[in-house]
N, C-alpha and C positions, 0 to 999 in steps of 0.2 A: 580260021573258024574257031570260034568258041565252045570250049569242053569242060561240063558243067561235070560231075562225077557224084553219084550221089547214094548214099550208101545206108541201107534199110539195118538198124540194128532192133535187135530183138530183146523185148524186159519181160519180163516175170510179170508185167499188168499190163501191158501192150506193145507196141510199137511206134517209132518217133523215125522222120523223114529226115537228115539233117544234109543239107545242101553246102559246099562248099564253092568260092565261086577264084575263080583263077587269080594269077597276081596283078593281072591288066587292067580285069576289073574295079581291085582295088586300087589300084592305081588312079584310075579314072573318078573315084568316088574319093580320092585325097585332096586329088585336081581340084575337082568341083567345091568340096569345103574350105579349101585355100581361096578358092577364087570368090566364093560368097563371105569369105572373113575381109577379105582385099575391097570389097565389093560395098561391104558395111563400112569399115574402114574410110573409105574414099567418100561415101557418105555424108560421114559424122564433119569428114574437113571442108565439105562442101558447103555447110551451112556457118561455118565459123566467119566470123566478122574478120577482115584483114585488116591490120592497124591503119590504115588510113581511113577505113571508114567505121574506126571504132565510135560510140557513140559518147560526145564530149558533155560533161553536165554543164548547165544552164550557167553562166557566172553568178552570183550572190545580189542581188539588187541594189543598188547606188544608195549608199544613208546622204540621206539630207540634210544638210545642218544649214541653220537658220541663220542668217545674219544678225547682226546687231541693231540693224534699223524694224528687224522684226521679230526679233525673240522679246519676250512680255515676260519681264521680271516684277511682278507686283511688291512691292514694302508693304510692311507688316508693320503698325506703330502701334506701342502699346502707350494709350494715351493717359494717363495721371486725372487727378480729382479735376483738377484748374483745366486742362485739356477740353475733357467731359462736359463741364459746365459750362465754357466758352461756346463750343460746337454748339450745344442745346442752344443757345441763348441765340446763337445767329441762327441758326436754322428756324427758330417759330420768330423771329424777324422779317426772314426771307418768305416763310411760310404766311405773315399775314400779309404781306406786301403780294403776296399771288391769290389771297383769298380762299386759298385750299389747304386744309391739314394731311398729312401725311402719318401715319401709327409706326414709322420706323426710327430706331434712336442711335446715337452718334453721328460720328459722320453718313453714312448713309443717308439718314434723314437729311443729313442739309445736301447731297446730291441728288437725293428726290426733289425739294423743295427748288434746287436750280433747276432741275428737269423741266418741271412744272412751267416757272418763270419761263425758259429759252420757248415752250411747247403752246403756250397760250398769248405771248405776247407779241408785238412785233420790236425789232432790233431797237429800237431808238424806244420804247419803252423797257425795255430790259435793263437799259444802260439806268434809265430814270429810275426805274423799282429797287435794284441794287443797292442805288444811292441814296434813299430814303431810307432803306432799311437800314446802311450805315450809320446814318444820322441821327435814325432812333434807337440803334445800340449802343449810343453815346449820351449822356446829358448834356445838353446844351451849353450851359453854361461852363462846361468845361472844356468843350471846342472853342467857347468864347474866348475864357481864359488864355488856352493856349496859341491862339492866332494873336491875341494881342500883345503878351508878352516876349513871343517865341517867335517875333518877325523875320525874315528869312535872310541866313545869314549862316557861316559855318558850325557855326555852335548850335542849330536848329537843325541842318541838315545831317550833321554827323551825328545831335541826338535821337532824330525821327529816327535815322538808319540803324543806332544801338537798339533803340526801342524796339523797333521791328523784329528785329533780330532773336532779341531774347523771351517776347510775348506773343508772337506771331506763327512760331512753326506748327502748333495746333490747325492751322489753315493749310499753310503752301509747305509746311514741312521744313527738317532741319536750316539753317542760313547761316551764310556768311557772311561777316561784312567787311568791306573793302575800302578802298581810299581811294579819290580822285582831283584832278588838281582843284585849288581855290583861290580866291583872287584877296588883297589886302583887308585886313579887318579893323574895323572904327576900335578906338581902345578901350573903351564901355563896353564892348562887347567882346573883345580879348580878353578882357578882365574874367568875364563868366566864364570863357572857356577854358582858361589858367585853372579857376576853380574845381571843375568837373573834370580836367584831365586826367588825374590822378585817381579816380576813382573808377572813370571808362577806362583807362589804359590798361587793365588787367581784363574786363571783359573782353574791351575788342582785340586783344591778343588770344585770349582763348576761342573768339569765335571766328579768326581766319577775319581779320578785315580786311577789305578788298579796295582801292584805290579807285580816282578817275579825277579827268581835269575840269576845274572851273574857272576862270578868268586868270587861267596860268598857273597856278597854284594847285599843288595834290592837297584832299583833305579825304576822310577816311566816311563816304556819305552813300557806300555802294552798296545794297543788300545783295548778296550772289545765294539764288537758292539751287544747288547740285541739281532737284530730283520736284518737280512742284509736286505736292500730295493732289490740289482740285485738278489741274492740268492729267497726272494718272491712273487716279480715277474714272473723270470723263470719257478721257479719249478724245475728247472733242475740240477742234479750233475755233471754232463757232462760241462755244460755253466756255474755254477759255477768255476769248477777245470780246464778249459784250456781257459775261456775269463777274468777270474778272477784273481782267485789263482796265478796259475804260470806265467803269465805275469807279475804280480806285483811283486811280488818277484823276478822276470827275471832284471824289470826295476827298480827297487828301490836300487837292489845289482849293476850292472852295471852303470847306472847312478847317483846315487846318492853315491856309494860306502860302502853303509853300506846292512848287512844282512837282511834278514827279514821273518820270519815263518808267515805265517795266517793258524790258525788252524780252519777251519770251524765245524761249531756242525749240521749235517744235522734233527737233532732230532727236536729242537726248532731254525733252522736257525737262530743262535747266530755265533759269530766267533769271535776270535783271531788274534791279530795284533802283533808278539812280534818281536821289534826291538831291532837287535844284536845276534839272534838266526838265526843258519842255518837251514834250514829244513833239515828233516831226510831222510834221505837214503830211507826208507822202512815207505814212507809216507801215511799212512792210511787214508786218505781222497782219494785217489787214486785208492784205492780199495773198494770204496762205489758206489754199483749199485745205477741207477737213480730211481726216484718216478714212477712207473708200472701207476699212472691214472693220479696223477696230472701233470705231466711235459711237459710244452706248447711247447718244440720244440717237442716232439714226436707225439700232439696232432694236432698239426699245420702245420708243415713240416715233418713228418715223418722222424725225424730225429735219427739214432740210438747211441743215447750218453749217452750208458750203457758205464762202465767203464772197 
């Protein structure tokens, strides 16, 4: 039984009850705050995550990197006085041969002006309009000229390819040129190219010439261009192969009278200049579908210049 003792003391302003309570009791009241600190304790580790179901962050999201057949490096050319004035000059060619002016200047303007042609014409006129427009950025009489004096032979084809080479990359961009084989030369005409060797033989070393065979013989008649400028601008295989391709070769074989393959690479838009060579029958560039995202006539004009 519990005995509680409790003892009335007496002040000078009143009186105070003061209770004392045995050792058991306190005991029992140490118990109990043990037991609710145990209590709380046991708690705190009951909500604590165990390491296996600690919570893991997200990994970092996968970087993408682009391949090579699809990362778009545009060149930047900064094009000179004679560049400028070329460009202008084909572009309101090409622009009156479509019947529509364009207010945009440099090259742009003459990618408007193909636009227009590939967007309004059908294929087999585009290839015609082209090649009109060639013919009338040239004077006549000096396609004449040079068809009859420059009849086709290695001294024509390794000059067309110098020529190209050095007055041309305003169009298709920087070139090389190259050598391929060629077959015996009449001595009249060995003679001219005796002549002229020595004066191409410092350009066409500076400009990477590039080889290929004719009738057995290497002769140096290859224009190789790394990177075509119209080619990646476009985007387009359609506006390469019928404002390009076959115009030029329409109008280099008729008015200048020599042959001419351009073999385009649509992989690394590179291409092939080879002069003296027919194109083939069953010409594979021909049968290359356009770029499905990149190709600005389809993106701009909804133009369909799948092949």
């Amino acid at each position: 039984m519990e005995v509680t003792t409790s003892m009335l003391l007496s002040h000078a302003h009143g009186s105070r009850l003061i209770t004392a309570s045995t050792p058991c009791l306190m005991a029992q009241s140490c118990h109990m705050t043990s037991d609710m600190r145990r209590q709380h304790r046991s708690t705190v580790r009951a909500v604590m995550a165990r390491p296996q179901e600690a919570v893991v962050p997200a990994p970092p999201a996968p970087v993408i990197r682009e391949t090579a057949t699809t990362t778009t490096t545009t060149t930047v050319y900064q094009d000179n006085w004679f560049d400028k004035l070329a460009i202008g000059y084909l572009s309101r060619k090409l622009q009156e041969a479509s019947g529509m002016k364009n207010g945009k200047d440099g090259y742009e303007g003459l990618i408007e002006a193909a636009l227009t042609i590939s967007g309004i014409f059908r294929v087999d006129q585009q290839w015609e309009a082209v090649a009109n427009a060639l013919e009338r950025a040239f004077p006549s009489y000096i396609l004449t000229m040079i068809k009859v004096m420059m009849p086709p032979s290695r001294f024509s084809r390794e000059y067309f390819a110098a020529f190209t080479t050095i007055f041309f990359p305003w169009l298709v961009g920087p070139c090389e040129k190259r050598a391929a084989e060629a077959g015996y030369l009449h001595k009249k005409q060995l003679m001219l190219v005796l002549l002229v060797k020595v004066a191409l033989h410092r350009v066409v070393v500076l400009l990477g010439v590039r080889e290929s065979e004719v009738d057995g013989r290497k002769e140096k008649n290859v224009v190789y261009i790394p990177k075509c400028r119209f080619l990646e601008s476009t985007n387009c295989v359609g506006m390469c192969t019928n404002l390009c391709k076959i115009p030029c070769q329409k109008f280099i074989q008729d008015s200048l009278g020599t042959a001419v393959y351009m073999s385009p690479n649509f992989e690394d838009m590179s291409c092939e200049m080879i002069f003296g060579q027919q194109p083939p029958e069953d010409d594979p560039a021909l049968k290359q579908p356009c770029f499905r995202t990149k190709c600005i006539a389809k993106q701009n004009h909804r133009v369909n210049c799948s092949i």
